[in-house]
LOLO-965033 format. One line per 8 residues: their letters; for each residue x, y, z of C-alpha. Coordinates in nm, 2 decimals. Layout:
! residues N
a = X Y Z; ...
! end
This chain:
! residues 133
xxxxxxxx = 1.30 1.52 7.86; 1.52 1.38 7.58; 1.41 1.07 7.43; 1.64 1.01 7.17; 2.04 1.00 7.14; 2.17 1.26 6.93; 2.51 1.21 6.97; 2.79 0.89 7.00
xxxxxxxx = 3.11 0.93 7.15; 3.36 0.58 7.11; 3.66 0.52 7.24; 3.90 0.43 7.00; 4.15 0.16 7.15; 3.97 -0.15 7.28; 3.63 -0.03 7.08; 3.70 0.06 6.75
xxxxxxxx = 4.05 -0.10 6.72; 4.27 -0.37 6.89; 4.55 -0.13 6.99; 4.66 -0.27 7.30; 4.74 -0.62 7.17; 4.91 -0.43 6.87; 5.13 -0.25 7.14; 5.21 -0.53 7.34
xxxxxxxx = 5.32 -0.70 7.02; 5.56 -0.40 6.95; 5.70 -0.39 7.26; 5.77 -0.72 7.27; 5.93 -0.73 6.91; 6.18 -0.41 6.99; 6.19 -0.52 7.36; 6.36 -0.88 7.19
xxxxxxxx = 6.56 -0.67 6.97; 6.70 -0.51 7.23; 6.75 -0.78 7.47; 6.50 -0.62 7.76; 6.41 -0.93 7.98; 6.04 -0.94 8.12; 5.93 -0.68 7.89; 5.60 -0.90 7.85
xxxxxxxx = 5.53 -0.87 8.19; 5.68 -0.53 8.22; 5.43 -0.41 7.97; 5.09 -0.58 8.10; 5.22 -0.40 8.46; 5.15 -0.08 8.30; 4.86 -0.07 8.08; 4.67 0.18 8.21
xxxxxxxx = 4.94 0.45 8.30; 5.05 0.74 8.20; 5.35 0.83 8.06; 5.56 0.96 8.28; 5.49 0.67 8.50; 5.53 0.42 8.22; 5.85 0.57 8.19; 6.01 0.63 8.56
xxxxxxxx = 5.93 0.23 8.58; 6.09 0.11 8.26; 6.42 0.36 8.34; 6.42 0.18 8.70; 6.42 -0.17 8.57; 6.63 -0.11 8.25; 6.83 0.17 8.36; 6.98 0.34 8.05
xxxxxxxx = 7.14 0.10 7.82; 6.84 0.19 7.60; 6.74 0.51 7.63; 6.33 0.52 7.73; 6.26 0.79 7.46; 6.42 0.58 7.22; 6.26 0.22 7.31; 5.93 0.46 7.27
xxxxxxxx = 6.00 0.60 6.95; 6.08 0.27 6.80; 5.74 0.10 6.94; 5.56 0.37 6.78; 5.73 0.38 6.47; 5.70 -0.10 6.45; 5.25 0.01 6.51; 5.26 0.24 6.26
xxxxxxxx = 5.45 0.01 6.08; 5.18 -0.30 6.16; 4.88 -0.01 6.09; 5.00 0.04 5.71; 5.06 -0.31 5.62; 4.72 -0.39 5.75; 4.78 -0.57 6.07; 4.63 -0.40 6.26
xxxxxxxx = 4.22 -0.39 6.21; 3.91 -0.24 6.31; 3.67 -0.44 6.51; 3.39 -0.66 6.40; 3.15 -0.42 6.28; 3.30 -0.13 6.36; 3.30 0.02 6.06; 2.91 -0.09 5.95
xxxxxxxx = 2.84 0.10 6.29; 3.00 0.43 6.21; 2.86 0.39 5.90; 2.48 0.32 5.99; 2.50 0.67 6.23; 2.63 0.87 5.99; 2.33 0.79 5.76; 2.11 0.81 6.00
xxxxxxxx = 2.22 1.17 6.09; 2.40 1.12 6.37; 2.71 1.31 6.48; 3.02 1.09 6.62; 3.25 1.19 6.80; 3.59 0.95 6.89; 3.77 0.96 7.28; 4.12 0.89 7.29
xxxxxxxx = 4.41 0.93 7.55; 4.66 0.91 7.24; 4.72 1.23 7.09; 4.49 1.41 6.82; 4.76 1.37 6.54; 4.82 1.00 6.63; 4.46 0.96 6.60; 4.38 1.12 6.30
xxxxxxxx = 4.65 0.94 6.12; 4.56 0.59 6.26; 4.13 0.68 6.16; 4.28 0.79 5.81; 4.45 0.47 5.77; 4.21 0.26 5.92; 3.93 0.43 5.70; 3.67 0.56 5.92
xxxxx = 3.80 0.94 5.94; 3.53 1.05 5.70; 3.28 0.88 5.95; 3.40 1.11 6.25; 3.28 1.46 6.33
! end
């Protein structure tokens, strides 16, 4: 029987950084820029979904005026934007926590529904890349 951990696996939005505030934030920004009312509420509807579901629901209320691939592209691009002008942060000690494993010998792994290169580029940013195995 295993006593110890070996292993820790994190999730990375909501744990190890405040994504989904930082999304809702972009959305609303290019959502204003583009004149999309409700996007507030339209956006808290579907936290949690995936994309193509995201998607089929803003083309049904927005039609498109502004394409959906395009509203997308320009929410990522405002993030990545907030990420590299430091507004966007890791937790409270989220950072003395991947550091404390790593010393202790621990190998730490990071979960993420947002793809691999996103990921990568937002930990390399954010610092704590050298932190994840």
């Amino acid at each position: 029987m295993q006593t110890g951990f070996k292993d820790f696996i994190f999730d990375m939005d909501g744990l190890l950084i405040d994504s989904e505030r930082a999304v809702l934030q972009c959305w609303e920004m290019i959502g204003k820029e583009n004149n999309l009312a409700g996007i507030h509420e339209f956006a808290l509807s579907v936290i949690g979904q995936n994309s193509e579901a995201t998607n089929n629901r803003f083309i049904e209320l927005y039609g498109n005026d502004l394409p959906v691939e395009l509203f997308r592209k320009q929410t990522r691009d405002r993030f990545k934007q907030m990420l590299e002008q430091g507004r966007i942060e890791l937790k409270p000690y989220a950072m003395d926590i991947l550091k404390a494993l790593k010393s202790k010998g621990y190998k730490v792994a990071l979960a993420s529904s947002t793809s691999r290169a996103s990921v990568e580029y937002e930990m390399d940013v954010l610092g704590t890349l050298p932190y994840l195995d």
